[in-house]
C-alpha positions in Angstrom: 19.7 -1.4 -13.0 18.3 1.5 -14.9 15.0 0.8 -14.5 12.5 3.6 -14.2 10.3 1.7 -11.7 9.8 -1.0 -9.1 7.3 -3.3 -9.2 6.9 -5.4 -6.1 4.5 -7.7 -4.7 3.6 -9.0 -1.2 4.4 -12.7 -0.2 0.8 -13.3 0.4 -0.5 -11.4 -3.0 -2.2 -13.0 -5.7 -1.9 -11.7 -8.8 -4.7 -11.6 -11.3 -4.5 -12.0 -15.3 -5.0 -7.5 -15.6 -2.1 -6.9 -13.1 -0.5 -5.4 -15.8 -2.9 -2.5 -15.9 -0.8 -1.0 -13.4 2.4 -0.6 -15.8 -0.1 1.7 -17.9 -0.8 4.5 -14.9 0.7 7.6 -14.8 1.9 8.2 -11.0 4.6 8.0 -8.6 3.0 5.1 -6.5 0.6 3.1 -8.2 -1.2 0.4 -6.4 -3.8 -2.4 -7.4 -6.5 -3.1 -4.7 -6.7 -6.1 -2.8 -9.0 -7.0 -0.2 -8.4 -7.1 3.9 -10.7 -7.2 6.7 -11.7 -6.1 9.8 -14.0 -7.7 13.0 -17.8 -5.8 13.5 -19.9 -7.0 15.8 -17.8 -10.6 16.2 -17.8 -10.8 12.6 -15.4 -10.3 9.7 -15.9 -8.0 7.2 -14.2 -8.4 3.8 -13.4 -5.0 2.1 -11.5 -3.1 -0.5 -10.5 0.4 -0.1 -7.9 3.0 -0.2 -7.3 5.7 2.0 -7.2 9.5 2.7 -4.8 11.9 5.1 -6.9 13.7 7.3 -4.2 14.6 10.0 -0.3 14.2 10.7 -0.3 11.1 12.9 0.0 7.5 12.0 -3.3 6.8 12.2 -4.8 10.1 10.3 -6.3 8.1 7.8 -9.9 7.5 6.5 -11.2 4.6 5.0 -13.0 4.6 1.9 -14.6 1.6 1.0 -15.0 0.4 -2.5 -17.6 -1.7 -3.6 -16.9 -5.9 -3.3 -17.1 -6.0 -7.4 -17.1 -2.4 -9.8 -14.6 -0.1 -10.4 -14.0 3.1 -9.6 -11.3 4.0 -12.5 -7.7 5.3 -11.0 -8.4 7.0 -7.9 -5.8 9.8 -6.1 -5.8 9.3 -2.6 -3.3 9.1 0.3 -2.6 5.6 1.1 -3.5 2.3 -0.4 -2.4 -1.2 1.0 1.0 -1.7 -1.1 0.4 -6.2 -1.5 1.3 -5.1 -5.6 2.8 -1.8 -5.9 4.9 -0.1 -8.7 7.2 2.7 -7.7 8.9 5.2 -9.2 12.7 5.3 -8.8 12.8 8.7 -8.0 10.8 8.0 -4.6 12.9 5.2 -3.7 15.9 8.0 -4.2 14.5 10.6 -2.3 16.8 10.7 0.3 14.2 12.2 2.4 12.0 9.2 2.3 15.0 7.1 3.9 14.7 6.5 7.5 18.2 7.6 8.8 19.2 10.5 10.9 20.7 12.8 8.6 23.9 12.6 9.0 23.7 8.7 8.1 22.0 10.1 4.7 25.6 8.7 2.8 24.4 5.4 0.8 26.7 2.6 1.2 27.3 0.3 -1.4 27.0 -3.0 0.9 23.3 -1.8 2.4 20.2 -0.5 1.1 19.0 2.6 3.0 15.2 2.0 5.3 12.4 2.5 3.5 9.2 1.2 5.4 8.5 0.7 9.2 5.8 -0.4 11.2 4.8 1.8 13.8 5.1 0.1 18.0 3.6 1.1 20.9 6.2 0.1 23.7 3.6 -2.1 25.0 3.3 -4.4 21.1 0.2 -2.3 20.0 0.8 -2.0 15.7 -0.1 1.8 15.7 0.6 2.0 12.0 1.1 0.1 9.1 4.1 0.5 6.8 2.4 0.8 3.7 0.4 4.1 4.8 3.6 5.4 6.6 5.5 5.0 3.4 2.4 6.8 1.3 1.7 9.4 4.2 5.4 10.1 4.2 5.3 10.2 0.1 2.2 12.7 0.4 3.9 15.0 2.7 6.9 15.2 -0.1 4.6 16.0 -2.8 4.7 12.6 -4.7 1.6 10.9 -6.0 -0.7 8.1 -4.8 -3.0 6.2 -6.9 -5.4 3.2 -6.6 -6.2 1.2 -10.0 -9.4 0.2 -9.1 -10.1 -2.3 -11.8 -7.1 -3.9 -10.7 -7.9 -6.4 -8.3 -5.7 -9.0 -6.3 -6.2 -12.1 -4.1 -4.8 -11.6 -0.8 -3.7 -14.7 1.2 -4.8 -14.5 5.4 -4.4 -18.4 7.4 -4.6 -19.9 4.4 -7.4 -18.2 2.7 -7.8 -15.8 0.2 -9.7 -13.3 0.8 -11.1 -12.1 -2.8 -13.3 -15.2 -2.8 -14.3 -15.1 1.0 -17.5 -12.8 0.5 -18.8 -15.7 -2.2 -17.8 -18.6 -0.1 -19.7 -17.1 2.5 -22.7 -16.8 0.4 
């Protein structure tokens, strides 16, 4: 198509009724926010956030934490969970984003070229997630990342989702 951008969303993403909001940010990745969560102390912890490079490795990323309910505005920052992402076309062209030696770097027509990987141990440990590889890999090329805070998504885990966890748990 000739579209300028790619809007995709994650098989367990729940779209809310200002999803659109994204369509209206100037950036070459543009993510809403949607909520994940992580065990403390033999609890889980629902959170939103978005993240920031601090080295070259997989996991050279910081957390930052957004508040359960507020919004920060559009934040730049160097990685965001991609559950509802739109994308410019340009980025999806790069041909240095495409993960192929080289001298495979000659699109065919039948195959889209490798965009996003998860990141193995040999032993089954994930050691990266594919949406910061993809916006760590973006960074590193000069292309933008940005969080639409106000934009804020349902997230299905085992049946739940997650944006109403904290006030079920209440």
């Amino acid at each position: 198509s000739g579209a300028s951008r790619l809007w995709f969303f994650d098989y367990d993403c729940v779209p809310k009724p200002n999803i659109f909001g994204l369509l209206g940010v100037e950036g070459d990745i543009v993510a809403g926010i949607y909520p994940a969560y992580r065990w403390t102390n033999d609890e889980a912890k629902v959170f939103y956030g978005v993240f920031d490079r601090v080295g070259e490795g997989p996991n050279d990323f910081t957390l930052t934490d957004l508040p359960l309910d507020g919004d920060a505005g559009i934040v730049e920052c160097g990685g965001v969970m991609m559950g509802a992402t739109v994308i410019k076309r340009e980025v999806l062209q790069d041909r240095r984003m495409w993960l192929v030696a080289d001298d495979e770097r000659t699109p065919r027509g039948d195959i889209a070229a490798p965009l996003f990987r998860e990141l193995w141990t040999p032993y089954g440990k994930q050691v990266g997630s594919e949406d910061l590889d993809f916006c760590g890999r973006a960074k590193t090329l000069g292309y933008s990342v940005k969080a639409h805070t106000s934009v804020r998504l349902g997230h299905i885990k085992d049946g739940v989702d997650l944006a109403v966890l904290p006030e079920m748990m209440r």
